[in-house]
C-alpha positions in Angstrom: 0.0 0.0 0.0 3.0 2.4 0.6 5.7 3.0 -1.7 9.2 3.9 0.5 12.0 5.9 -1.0 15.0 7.7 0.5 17.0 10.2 -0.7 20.4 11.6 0.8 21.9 15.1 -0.6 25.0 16.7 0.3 24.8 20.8 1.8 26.7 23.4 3.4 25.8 24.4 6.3 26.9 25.9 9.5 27.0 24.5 12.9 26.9 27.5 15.8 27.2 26.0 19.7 24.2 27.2 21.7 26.3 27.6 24.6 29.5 29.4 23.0 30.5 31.6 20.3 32.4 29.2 17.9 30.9 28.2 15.0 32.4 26.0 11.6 31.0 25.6 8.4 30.7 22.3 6.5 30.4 21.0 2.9 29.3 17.5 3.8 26.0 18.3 5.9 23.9 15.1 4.6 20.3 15.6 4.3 17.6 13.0 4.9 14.7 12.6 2.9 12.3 10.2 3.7 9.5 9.7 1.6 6.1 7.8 1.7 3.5 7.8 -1.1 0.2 6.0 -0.3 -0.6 4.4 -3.2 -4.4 4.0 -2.7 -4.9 7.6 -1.6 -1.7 9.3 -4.0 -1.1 11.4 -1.1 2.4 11.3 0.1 4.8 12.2 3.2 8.3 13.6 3.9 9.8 14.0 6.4 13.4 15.6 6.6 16.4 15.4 9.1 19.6 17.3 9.0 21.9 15.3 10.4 24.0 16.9 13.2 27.9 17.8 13.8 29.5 18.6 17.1 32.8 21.0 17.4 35.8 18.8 17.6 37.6 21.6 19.8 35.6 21.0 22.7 34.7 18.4 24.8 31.6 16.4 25.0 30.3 19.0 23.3 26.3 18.3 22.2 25.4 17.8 18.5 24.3 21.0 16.9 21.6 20.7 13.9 23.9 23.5 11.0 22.2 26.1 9.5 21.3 26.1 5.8 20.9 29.1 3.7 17.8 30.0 2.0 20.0 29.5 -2.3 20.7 25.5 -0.8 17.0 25.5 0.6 16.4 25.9 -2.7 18.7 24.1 -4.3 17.9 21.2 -1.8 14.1 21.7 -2.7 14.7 21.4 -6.6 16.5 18.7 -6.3 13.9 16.8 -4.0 10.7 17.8 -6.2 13.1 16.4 -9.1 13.7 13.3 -7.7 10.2 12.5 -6.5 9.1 13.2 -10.1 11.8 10.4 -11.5 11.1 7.8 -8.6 7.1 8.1 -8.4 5.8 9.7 -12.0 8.8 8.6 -14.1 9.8 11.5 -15.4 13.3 11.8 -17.0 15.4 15.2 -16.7 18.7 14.0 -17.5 21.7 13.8 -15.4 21.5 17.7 -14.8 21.3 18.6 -10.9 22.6 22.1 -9.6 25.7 21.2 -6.7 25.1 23.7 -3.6 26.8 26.7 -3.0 29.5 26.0 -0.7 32.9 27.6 0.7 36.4 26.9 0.7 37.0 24.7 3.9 40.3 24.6 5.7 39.9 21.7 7.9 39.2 17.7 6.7 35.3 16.2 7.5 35.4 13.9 10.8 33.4 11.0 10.6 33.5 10.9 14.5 31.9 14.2 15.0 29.2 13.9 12.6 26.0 12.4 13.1 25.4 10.7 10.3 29.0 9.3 10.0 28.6 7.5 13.5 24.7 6.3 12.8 26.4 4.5 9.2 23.8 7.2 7.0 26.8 8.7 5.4 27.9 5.4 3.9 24.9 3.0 4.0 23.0 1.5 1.2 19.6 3.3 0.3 17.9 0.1 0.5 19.8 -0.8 4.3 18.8 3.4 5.0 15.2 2.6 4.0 14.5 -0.5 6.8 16.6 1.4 9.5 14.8 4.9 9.6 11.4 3.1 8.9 10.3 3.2 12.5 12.7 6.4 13.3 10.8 9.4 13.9 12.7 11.8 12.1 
């Protein structure tokens, strides 16, 4: 009755600590989009998650959920409505999609201060991603 899709994207965003000033922007903020379209009804779901990064300066410090800007909002949102169109409707627009707007950034991605690094999102089969978030709230 429910057709199940996932979709990952790569952002930038920026992750700012609640309790301090330091803030660090990042390239690799994955995106989660989990989709469900009821097949009786044609209505569908999504729900999204930004997956977290923590500083790597301090210690224990919390996961912070980065900041997007509103040009990869969009970008992010073009690219969604473009891939539920090929994965639900079929439609074909070619191997055309628009990369984000991101910065030059000075220091290497840490798998162990990113959230979807250490829950295996960042790496995991779509299929694997699909059964594992399934009864996630999101």
């Amino acid at each position: 009755q429910f057709n199940k899709r996932i979709y990952i994207r790569n952002t930038f965003g920026r992750s700012v600590m609640q309790q301090m000033q330091p803030h660090w922007p990042s390239n690799l903020v994955k995106v989660v989009f989990h989709m469900r379209l009821n097949n009786r009804t044609h209505q569908g779901t999504i729900k999204v998650r930004r997956m977290r990064q923590n500083c790597k300066k301090c210690i224990s410090a919390p996961m912070e959920t980065p900041v997007i800007d509103s040009e990869n909002l969009d970008i992010l949102m073009e690219s969604l409505l473009k891939n539920i169109r090929k994965k639900f409707y079929n439609e074909d627009f070619g191997p055309v999609s628009r990369r984000h707007v991101g910065v030059d950034v000075k220091s290497p991605h840490e798998p162990s201060h990113c959230e979807g690094c250490m829950a295996g999102v960042c790496n995991m089969d779509v299929d694997d991603l699909a059964n594992e978030l399934d009864g996630c709230r999101l």
